[in-house]
BAVO-753226 format. One record per residue (C-alpha): x, y, z. Coordinates in steps of 0.02 Angstrom, whole numbers, padded with zeros to 5 digits, always signed. Example, Ala and Ser with C-alpha at 12.3 -4.5 7.8 and 13.67 -1.06 7.14 Angstrom:
<pts>
+00615-00225+00390
+00684-00053+00357
</pts>
This chain:
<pts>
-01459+01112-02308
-01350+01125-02462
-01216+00999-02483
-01042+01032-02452
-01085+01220-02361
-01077+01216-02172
-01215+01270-02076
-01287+01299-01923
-01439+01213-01923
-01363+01082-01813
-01296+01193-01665
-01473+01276-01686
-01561+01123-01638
-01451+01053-01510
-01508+01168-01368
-01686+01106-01396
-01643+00938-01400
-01509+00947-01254
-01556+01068-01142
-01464+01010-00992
-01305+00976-01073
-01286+01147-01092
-01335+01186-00939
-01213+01047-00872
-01062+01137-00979
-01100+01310-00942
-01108+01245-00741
-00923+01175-00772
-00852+01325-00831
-00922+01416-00676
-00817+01296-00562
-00695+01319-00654
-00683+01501-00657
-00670+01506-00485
-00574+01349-00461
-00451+01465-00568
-00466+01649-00499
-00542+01599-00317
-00636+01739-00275
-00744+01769-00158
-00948+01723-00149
-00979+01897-00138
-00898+01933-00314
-01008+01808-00393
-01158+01848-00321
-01137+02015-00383
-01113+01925-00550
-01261+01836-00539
-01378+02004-00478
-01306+02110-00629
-01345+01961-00740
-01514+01920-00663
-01551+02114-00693
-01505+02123-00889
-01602+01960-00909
-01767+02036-00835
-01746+02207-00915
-01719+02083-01094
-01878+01974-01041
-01991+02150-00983
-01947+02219-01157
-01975+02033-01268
-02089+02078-01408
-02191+01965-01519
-02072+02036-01654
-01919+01982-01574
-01749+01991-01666
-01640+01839-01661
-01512+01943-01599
-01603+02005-01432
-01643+01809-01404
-01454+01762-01432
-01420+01891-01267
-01576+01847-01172
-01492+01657-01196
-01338+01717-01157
-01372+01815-01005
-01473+01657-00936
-01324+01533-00970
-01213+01660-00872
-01362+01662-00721
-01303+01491-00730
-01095+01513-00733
-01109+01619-00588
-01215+01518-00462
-01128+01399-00494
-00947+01484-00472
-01027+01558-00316
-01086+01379-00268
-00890+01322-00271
-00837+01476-00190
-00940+01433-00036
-00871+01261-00031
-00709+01336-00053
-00740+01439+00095
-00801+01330+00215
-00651+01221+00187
-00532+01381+00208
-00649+01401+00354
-00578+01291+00468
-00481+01315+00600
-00348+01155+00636
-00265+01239+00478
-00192+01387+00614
-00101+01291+00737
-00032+01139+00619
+00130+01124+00528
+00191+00962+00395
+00308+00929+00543
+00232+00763+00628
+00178+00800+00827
+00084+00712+00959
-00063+00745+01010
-00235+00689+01081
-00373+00704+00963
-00570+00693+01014
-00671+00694+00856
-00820+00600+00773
-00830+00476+00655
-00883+00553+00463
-00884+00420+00333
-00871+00227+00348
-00690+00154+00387
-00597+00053+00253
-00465-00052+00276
-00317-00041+00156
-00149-00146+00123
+00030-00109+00117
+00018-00061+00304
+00179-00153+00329
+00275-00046+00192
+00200+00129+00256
+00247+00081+00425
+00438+00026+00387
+00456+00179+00286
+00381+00300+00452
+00478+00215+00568
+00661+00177+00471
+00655+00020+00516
+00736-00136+00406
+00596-00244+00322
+00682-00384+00368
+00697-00355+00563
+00594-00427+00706
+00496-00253+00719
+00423-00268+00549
+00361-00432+00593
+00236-00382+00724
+00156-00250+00606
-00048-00291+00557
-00077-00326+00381
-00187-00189+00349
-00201-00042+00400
-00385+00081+00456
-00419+00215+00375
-00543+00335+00478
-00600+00506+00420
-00653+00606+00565
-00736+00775+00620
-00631+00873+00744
-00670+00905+00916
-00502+00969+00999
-00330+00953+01017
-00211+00947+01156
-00097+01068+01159
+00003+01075+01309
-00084+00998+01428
-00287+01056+01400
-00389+00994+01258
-00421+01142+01154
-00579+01143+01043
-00548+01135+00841
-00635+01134+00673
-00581+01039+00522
-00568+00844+00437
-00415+00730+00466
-00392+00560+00376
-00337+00451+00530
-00198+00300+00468
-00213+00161+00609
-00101+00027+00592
-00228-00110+00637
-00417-00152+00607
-00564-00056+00680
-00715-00094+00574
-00809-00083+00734
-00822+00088+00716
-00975+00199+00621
-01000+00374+00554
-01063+00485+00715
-00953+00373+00847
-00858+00501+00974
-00686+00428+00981
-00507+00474+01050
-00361+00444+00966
-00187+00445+01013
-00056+00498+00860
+00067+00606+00791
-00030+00743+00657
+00030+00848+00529
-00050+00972+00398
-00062+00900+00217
+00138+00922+00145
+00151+00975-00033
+00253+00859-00159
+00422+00862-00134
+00491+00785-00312
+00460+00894-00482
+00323+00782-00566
+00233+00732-00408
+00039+00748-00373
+00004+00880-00260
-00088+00773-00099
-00179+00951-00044
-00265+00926-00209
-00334+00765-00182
-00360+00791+00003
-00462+00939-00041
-00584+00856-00129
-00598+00752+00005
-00618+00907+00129
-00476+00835+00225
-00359+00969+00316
-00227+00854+00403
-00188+00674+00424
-00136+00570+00568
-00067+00430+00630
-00084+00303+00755
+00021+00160+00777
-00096+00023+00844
-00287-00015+00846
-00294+00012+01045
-00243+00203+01043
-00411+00228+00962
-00558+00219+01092
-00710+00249+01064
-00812+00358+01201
-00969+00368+01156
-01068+00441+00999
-01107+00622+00954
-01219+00695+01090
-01270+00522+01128
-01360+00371+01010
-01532+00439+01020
-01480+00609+00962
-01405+00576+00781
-01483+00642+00666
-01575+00546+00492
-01443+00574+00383
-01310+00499+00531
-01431+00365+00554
-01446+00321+00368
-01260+00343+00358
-01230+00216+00506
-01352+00107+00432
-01270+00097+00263
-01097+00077+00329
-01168-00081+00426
-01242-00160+00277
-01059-00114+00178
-00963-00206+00339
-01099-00363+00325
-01066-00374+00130
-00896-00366+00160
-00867-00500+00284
-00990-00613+00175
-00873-00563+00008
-00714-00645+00147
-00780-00783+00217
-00843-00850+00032
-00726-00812-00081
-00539-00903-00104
-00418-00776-00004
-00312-00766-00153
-00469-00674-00255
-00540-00576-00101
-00462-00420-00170
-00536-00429-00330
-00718-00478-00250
-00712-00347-00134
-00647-00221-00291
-00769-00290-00414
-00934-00304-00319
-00912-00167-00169
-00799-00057-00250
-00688-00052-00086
-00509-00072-00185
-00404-00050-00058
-00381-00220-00023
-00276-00256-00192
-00092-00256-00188
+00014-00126-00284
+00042-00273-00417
-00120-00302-00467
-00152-00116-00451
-00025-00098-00579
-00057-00219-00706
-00245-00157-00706
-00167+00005-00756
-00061-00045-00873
-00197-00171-00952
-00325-00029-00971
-00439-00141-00843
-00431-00021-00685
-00617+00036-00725
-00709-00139-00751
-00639-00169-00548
-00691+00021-00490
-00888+00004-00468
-00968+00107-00570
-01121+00147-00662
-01070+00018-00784
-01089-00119-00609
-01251-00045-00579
-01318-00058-00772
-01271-00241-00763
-01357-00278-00584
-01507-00152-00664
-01522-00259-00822
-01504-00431-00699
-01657-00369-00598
-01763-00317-00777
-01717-00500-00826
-01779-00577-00667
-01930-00462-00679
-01951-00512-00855
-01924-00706-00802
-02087-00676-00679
-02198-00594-00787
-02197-00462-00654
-02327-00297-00696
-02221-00129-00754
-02275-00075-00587
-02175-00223-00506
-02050-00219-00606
-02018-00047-00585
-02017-00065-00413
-01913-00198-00417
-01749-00131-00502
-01774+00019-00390
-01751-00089-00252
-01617-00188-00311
-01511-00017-00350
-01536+00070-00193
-01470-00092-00135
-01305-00105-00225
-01287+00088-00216
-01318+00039-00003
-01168-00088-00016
-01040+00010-00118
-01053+00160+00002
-01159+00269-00112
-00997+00319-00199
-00971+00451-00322
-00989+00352-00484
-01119+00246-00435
-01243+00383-00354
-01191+00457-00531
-01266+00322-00605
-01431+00288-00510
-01457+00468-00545
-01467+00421-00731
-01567+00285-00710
-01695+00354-00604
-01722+00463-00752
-01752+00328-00865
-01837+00253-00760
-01948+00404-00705
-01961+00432-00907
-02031+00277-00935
-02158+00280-00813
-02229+00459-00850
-02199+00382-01041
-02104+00528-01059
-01975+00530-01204
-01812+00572-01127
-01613+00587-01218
-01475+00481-01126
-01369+00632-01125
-01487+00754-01050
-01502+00596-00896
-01317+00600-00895
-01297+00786-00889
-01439+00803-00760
-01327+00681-00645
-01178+00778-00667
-01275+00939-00637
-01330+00870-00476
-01149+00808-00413
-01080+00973-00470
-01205+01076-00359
-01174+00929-00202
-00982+00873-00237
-00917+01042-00333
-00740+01005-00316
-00757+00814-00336
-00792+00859-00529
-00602+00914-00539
-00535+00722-00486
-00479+00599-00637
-00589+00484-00573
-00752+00557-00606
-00696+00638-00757
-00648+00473-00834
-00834+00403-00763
-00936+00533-00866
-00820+00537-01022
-00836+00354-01040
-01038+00367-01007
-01043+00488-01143
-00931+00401-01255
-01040+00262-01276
-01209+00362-01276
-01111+00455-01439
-01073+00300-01493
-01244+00219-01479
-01341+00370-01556
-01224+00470-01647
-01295+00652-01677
-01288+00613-01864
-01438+00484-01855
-01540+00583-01726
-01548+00743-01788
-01510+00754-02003
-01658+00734-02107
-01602+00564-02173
-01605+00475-01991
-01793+00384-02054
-01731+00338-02224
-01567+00241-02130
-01679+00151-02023
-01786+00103-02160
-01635+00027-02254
-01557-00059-02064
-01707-00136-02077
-01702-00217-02250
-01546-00273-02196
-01612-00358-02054
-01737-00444-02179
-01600-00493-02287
-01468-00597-02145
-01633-00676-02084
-01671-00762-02270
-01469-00844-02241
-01443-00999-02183
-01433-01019-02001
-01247-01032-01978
-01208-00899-02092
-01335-00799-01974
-01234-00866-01806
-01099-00792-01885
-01152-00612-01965
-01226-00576-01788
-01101-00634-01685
-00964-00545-01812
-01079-00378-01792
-01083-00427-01612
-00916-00417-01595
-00886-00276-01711
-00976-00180-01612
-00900-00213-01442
-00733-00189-01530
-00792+00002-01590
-00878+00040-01418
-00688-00026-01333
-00593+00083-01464
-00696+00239-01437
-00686+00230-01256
-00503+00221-01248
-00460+00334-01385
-00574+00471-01296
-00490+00440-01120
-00323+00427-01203
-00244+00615-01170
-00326+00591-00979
-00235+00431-00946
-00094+00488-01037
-00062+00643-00925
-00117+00580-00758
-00049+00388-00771
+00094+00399-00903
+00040+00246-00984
-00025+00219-01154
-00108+00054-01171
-00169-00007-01341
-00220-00188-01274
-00355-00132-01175
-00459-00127-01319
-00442-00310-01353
-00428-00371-01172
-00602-00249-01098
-00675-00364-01231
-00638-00512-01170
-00654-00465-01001
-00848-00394-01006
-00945-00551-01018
-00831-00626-00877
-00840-00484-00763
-01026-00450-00781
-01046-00655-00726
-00920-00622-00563
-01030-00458-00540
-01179-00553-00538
-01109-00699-00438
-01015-00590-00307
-01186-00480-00293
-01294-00665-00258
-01158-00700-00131
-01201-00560-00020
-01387-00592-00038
-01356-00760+00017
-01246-00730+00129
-01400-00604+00213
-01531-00744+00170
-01481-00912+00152
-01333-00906+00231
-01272-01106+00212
-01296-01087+00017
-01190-00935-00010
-01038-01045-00033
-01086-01076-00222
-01097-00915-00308
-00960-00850-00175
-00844-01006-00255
-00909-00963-00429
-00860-00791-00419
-00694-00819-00350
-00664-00953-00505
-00699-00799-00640
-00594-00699-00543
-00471-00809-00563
-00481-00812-00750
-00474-00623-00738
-00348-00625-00658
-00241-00746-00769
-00284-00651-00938
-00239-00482-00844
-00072-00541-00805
-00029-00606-00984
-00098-00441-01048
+00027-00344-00971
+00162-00472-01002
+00140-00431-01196
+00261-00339-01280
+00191-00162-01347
+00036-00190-01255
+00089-00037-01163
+00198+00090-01167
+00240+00225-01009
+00279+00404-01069
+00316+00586-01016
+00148+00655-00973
+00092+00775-01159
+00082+00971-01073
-00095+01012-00999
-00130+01141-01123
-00113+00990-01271
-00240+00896-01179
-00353+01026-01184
-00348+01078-01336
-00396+00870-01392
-00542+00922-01310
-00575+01079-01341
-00563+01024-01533
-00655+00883-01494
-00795+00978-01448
-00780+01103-01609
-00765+00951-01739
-00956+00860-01649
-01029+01027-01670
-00991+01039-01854
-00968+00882-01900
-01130+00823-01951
-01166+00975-02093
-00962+00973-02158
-00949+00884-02302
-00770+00836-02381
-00791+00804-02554
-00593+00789-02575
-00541+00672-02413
-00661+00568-02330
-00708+00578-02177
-00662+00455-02070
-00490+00487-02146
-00491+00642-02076
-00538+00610-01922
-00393+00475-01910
-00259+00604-01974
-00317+00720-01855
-00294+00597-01679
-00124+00536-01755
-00055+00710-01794
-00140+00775-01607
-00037+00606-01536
+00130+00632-01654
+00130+00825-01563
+00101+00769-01413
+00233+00638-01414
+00368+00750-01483
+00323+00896-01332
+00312+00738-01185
+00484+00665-01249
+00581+00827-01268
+00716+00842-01142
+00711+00972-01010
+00816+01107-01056
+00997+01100-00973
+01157+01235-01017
+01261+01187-01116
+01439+01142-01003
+01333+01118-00859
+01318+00959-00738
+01171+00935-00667
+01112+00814-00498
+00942+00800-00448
+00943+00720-00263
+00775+00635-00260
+00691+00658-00078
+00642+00454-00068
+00628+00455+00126
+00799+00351+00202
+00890+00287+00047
+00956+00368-00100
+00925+00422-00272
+01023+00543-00384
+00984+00589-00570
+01138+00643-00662
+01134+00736-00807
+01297+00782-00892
+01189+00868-01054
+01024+00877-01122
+01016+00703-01199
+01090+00600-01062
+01037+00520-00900
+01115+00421-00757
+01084+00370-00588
+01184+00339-00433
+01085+00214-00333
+00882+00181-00321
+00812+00139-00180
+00737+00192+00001
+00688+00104+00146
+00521-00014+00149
+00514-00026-00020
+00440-00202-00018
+00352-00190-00184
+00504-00125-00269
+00404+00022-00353
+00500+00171-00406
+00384+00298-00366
+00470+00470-00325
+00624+00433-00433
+00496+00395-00593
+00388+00536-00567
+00550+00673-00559
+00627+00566-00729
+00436+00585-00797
+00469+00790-00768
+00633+00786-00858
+00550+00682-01013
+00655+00554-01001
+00594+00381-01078
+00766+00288-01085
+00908+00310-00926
+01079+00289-01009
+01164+00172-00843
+01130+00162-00663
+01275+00176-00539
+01243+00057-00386
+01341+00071-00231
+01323-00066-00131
+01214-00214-00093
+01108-00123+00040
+00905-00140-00036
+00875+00043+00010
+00988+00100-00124
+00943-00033-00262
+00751-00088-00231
+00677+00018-00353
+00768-00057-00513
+00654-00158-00550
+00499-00045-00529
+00622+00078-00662
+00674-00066-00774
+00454-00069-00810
+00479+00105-00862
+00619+00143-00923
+00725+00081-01042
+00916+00041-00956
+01047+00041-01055
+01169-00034-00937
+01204-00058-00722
+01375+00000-00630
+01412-00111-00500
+01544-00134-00356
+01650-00325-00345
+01530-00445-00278
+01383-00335-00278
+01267-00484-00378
+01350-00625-00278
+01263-00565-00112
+01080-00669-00044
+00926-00578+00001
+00761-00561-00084
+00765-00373-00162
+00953-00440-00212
+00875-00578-00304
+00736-00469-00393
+00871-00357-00470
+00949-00501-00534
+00796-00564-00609
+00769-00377-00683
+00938-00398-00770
+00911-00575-00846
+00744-00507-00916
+00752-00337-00967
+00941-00387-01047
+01035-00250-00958
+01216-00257-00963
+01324-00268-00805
+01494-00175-00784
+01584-00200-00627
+01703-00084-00576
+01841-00044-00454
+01975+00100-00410
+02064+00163-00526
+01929+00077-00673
+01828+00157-00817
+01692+00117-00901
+01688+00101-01100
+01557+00216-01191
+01515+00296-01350
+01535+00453-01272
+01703+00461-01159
+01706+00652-01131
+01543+00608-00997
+01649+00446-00928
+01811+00543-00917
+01728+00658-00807
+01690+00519-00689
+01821+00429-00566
+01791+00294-00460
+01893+00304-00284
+01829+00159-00214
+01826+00015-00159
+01979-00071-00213
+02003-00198-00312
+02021-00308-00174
+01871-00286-00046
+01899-00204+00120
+01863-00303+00275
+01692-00248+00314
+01523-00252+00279
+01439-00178+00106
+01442-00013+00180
+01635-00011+00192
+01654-00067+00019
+01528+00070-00069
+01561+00141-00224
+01637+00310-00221
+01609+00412-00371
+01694+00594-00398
+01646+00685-00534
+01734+00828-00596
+01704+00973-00687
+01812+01124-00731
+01797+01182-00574
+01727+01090-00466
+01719+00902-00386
+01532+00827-00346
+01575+00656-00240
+01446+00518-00206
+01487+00416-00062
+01350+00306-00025
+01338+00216+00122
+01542+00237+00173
+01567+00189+00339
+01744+00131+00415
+01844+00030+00389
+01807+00085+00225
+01817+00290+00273
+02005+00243+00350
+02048+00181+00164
+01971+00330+00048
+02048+00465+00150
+02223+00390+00126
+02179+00416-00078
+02226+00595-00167
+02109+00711-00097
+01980+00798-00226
+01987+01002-00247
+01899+01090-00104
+01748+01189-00149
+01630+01076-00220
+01483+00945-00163
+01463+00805-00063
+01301+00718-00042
+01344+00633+00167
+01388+00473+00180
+01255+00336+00249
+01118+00488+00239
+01206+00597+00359
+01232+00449+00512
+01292+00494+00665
+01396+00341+00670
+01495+00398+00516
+01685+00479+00557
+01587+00653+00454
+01751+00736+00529
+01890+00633+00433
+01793+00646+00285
+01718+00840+00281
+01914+00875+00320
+01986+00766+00175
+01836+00824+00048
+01812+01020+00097
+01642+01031+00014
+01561+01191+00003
+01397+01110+00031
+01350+00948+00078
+01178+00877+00009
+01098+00730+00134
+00992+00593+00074
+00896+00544+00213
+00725+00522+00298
+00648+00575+00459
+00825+00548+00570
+00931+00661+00443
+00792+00770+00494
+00865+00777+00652
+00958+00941+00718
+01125+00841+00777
+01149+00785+00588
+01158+00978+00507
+01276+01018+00666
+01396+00882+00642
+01391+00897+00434
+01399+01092+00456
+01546+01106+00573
+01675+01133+00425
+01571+01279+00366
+01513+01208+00249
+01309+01222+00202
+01187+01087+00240
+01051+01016+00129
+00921+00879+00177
+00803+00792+00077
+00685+00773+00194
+00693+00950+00240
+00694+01048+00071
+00615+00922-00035
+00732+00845-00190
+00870+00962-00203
+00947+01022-00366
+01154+01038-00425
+01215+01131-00560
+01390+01151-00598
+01437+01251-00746
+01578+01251-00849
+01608+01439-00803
+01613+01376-00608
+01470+01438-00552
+01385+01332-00422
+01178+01337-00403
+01096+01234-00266
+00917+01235-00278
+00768+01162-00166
+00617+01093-00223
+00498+01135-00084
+00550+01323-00074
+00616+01356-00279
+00503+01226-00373
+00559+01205-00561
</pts>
């Protein structure tokens, strides 16, 4: 190989030395060929015959003289044998889910129904049960009813048997994910059950920027969902056909399930309650016991992975077992035998999920390997495992999850064994020199040893960290919106303790199993590191620039870091730059591919120029309206639904996300009702705010979410303008504010409750009038219709989300809207609510209907309504 000239040799040699990897890449790009054109099986095994044909006619005619050419397509037509099984293999999973027939007779519109159906994975119980449940029902968190809600809530994925409809039970096909609000870990996979809900098919998003749930529930071959409002409208009637006639797999299924509900209780009854979440996260991988807070500082801290059990849980109860082994002096035969026990154990417990069974499909090969005394190349193990969950899971390969798993696997095997050591001539004469290195730190003095190992220790955990998160960066990026450069510095610190509350949370449940009266020790010790976890977690995401939330970068920018990625390992190792060295490079390159992609995630959505734009955001009951008077500017009017008791701002984020917005120029709040200001502080984490528009009074009122937003004020430093009728705000640019009037409430408040004193916005354009309401109700309605009426012709979102118990005729006759836009949940849903706001004329739109709906008011007067669920932009 000449110096400085790029070759080939390199590429040459890789299919040698990694067969399966590019078997495992060419098997990806078969999914996703069809995951992209979905055709049928048929087409690809037609694919795959022509193929198989031109490969045997190539092999009948292979000569001992063969050209490199005719071996280049003989490869070629064997790789593509490969793309199209595989593409068939995902069409046939595509088609059996297609297949089924609850999809016919379902609509997203909730009914009740009877369901009979089995029992097809283990149960997990999740939190927030109380907020889904306020939010379903419309009810005030604060009431009675909340009160008598379970904490958690079931979650059941069953097999369907039938439906009622009408008044027979009619037989059905299909998977529905079952939402009880109560606990039934009683019940196992093959268990005949009845349940009594209300069902729907899967709804698509109904905010711009949202995550599609039919993606996610097909991966999970789910078809509808359900829901059931207590534990006792699930009974159980018996199992499939009777016990005696499951079959092995439902036996080892039910059997594995049991173990996972005995580890669990064990994790409960040991641990401190306030860590049980974490324990149950870290050592079972069942995470749906953690609160949205913690959820969200993992995020944000880069942490998320060391509590979702992977293969990096299994390495380090693996390596604990080798130790032990070692510690006995234990035969390779025993030893062997014991880590294969010990990881069919842990992958019994965790529910042999994705990620692990990932995993102890890579170490099997090892270990296999090493007992044949086979050589064997950590990436052919890892591409074996993903060969094998893309032939059993092929759609699962498409969730961020697993792609995250096996980018961070390789990541580290790269990083470990970079392709420049194993495979360029020089590879023996840098191990020679490593090791007169090692000779040389072990003539030093013995502190000055402590410390070159521990610095190299640490060096090298620091690299490992770095490499991981720069190579998951674009992934996070687009599917989280968070950028967070501490979690290379806080994985770090984390590691050592999380592999000791790994190993003490594992020794729980065995003692828990065994020596039940002892398992108080490592259950206490594990809850102890947890707790230190826990406590540097929470300062991480407390320091400023640790993270950063951003417009996601465009999909095709993400794939071209990877697709580049790719291109630069392959000729990396024989392209020499004489000029510019290399690492340099490499660094110029991921801050120039980051610079691009920040520039395209921050660049405002395009708006006309003269145009207003209002984006009602479908939040359920409350209300949430983006404003956008140009291209560069952003406002709100009110943030906030119903049963948002972790003040999140999900929804309203994710559609200010789509318009790549990082910063909202003010937020109008009407009144001091939570469902139209909880989300402010869930925003204020995101989003720079540069000021809040309040009502008189509006900060003087008691309640908790009242108190939160004050705390959100104090510490993010927004300013607070309080305004009245006939008011204006001051602002660098008054041709926006000039546009907007504020009608009420008076000065001095009206006698009534916060709905009587809302703040009334009308904002006007050439043409037209868009008015904003809020919650109006009289008194207060008596006192705005006495005020100058606004022109007719324009848009009114309904006041208190389209009510019944508003006076909708006094105002639709003083505002004449053209169209009236209601912000509302399941009752605005209701029939009498169009009538009533529709008797004027005028047209109806409901948020919970049509999805967010869409203003635009141009300077020229044209008027363009537009719904998300039917026009998505």
């Amino acid at each position: 190989m000449r110096q400085g000239r790029l070759t080939t040799r390199h590429l040459a040699e890789f299919p040698s030395r990694q067969p399966l990897t590019i078997v495992a890449m060419v098997a990806l790009v078969g999914l996703a060929l069809d995951h992209q054109l979905a055709q049928s099986i048929s087409v690809w095994m037609v694919a795959t015959a022509v193929t198989t044909l031109a490969w045997l006619l190539m092999c009948w005619r292979t000569s001992k003289n063969e050209s490199p050419r005719h071996q280049l397509l003989r490869t070629a037509c064997w790789l593509g044998i490969v793309c199209f099984v595989f593409a068939a293999r995902h069409a046939s999973d595509e088609a059996r889910y297609r297949g089924a027939t609850i999809d016919d007779v379902l609509t997203t519109a909730e009914e009740p129904t009877v369901m009979v159906a089995i029992v097809d994975e283990p149960v997990r119980l999740q939190r927030d049960a109380l907020e889904n449940a306020i939010a379903r029902v419309g009810v005030n968190a604060n009431s009675d009813t909340s009160g008598n809600l379970p904490p958690f809530q079931t979650r059941l994925i069953v097999r369907t048997e039938s439906l009622r409809r009408g008044t027979e039970q009619v037989p059905f096909t299909g998977r529905v994910m079952v939402m009880v609000d109560g606990e039934r870990e009683d019940l196992l996979p093959g268990d005949r059950v009845k349940l009594y809900g209300r069902i729907q098919a899967i709804p698509p998003p109904t905010n711009p920027g949202e995550r599609d749930p039919r993606v996610a529930a097909r991966r999970q071959n789910v078809h509808a969902r359900m829901r059931v409002d207590s534990a006792g409208q699930v009974e159980r009637i018996g199992a499939e056909g009777g016990a005696s006639s499951f079959s092995l797999v439902t036996r080892l299924e039910r059997w594995m399930a049991e173990r996972a509900a005995s580890a669990r209780q064990t994790i409960l009854h040991q641990v401190d309650s306030s860590q049980r979440g974490l324990a149950l996260a870290l050592t079972l991988g069942q995470r749906d016991g953690l609160d949205r807070t913690t959820n969200e500082r993992l995020l944000v801290t880069g942490t998320a992975h060391l509590l979702s059990v992977s293969g990096l849980h299994l390495g380090i109860v693996v390596l604990l077992a080798a130790a032990v082994a070692g510690l006995l002096r234990l035969p390779t035969g025993a030893s062997v035998t014991l880590i294969v026990v010990v990881m069919l154990f842990y992958v019994t417990i965790t529910g042999a999920r994705p990620p692990v069974t990932r995993a102890a499909i890579l170490l099997s090969t090892v270990i296999l390997a090493r007992l044949l005394a086979r050589p064997h190349h950590p990436l052919n193990s890892l591409s074996l495992a993903a060969i094998l969950l893309m032939w059993w899971m092929p759609s699962e390969i498409f969730g961020i999850g697993v792609q995250l798993s096996f980018l961070a696997v390789a990541t580290l095997l790269m990083c470990g064994q970079p392709f420049a050591k194993a495979l360029t001539p020089a590879a023996e004469t840098i191990r020679v020199e490593e090791r007169f290195d090692e000779l040389a730190r072990d003539s030093h003095a013995r502190w000055r040893r402590v410390l070159l190992v521990t610095g190299a220790y640490v060096g090298r955990v620091l690299w490992y960290s770095g490499a991981v998160t720069i190579m998951a960066l674009p992934l996070v990026w687009s599917q989280f919106h968070v950028v967070s450069p501490v979690s290379v510095i806080i994985n770090v610190l984390l590691s050592p303790l999380m592999a000791l509350a790994l190993s003490a949370g594992v020794a729980t449940v065995l003692a828990g199993w065994w020596l039940p009266s002892l398992a108080w020790l490592p259950g206490q010790l594990c809850g102890q590191l947890l707790s230190i976890m826990q406590e540097m977690i929470d300062t991480a995401a407390w320091i400023p620039g640790g993270h950063v939330w951003l417009p996601s970068p465009p999909t095709a920018w993400v794939l071209a870091f990877y697709v580049g990625l790719l291109i630069w390992t392959a000729i990396r190792p024989s392209l020499s730059l004489r000029m510019i060295p290399r690492r340099i490079t490499e660094t110029g390159l991921l801050i120039g591919w980051i610079g691009v992609a920040y520039a395209l995630a921050t660049n405002p959505a395009a708006l006309p120029s003269g145009t207003l734009e209002a984006t009602f955001v479908d939040v359920g009951h409350g209300t949430a309206t983006i404003l956008r008077p140009n291209q560069d500017e952003t406002w709100l009017y009110d943030c906030g639904w119903m049963g948002n008791a972790n003040a999140t701002s999900r929804g309203i984020e994710d559609a200010l996300w789509e318009l790549g917005v990082t910063h909202v120029d003010g937020i109008f709040l009407s009144h001091a009702d939570a469902d139209h200001f909880n989300a402010l502080p869930g925003l204020a984490n995101r989003f720079s705010i540069g000021c809040v528009v309040v009502p008189p009074e509006f900060l003087n009122g008691e309640g908790y979410a009242l108190e939160q937003v004050r705390q959100t004020i104090r510490r993010h430093k927004i300013s607070v303008h309080t305004v009245c009728r006939g008011q204006r705000l001051s602002h660098p640019d008054p041709s926006w504010l000039d546009q907007i009037e504020v009608l009420h409430p008076p000065e001095k408040r009206v006698d009534g409750n916060d709905n009587a004193n809302s703040m009334v916005l009308k904002i006007r354009t050439p043409d037209r009038d868009l008015l904003l309401p809020g919650d109006l109700e009289p008194p207060g309605t008596a006192v705005l219709t006495n005020t100058p009426r606004p022109r007719p012709g324009g848009v009114m979102m309904a006041p208190h989300h389209g009510s019944l118990r508003m006076d909708a005729e006094a105002v639709l006759r003083w505002a004449r809207p053209l169209e009236t836009v209601v912000s509302g949940g399941r009752r605005a849903a209701q029939p009498e609510v169009t009538e009533m706001l529709s008797a004027a004329g005028g047209g109806v739109h409901v948020t919970s209907l049509e999805g967010a709906i869409r203003v635009r008011m141009s300077i020229d007067g044209d008027l363009q309504i537009q719904a998300f669920s039917t026009q998505p932009w």
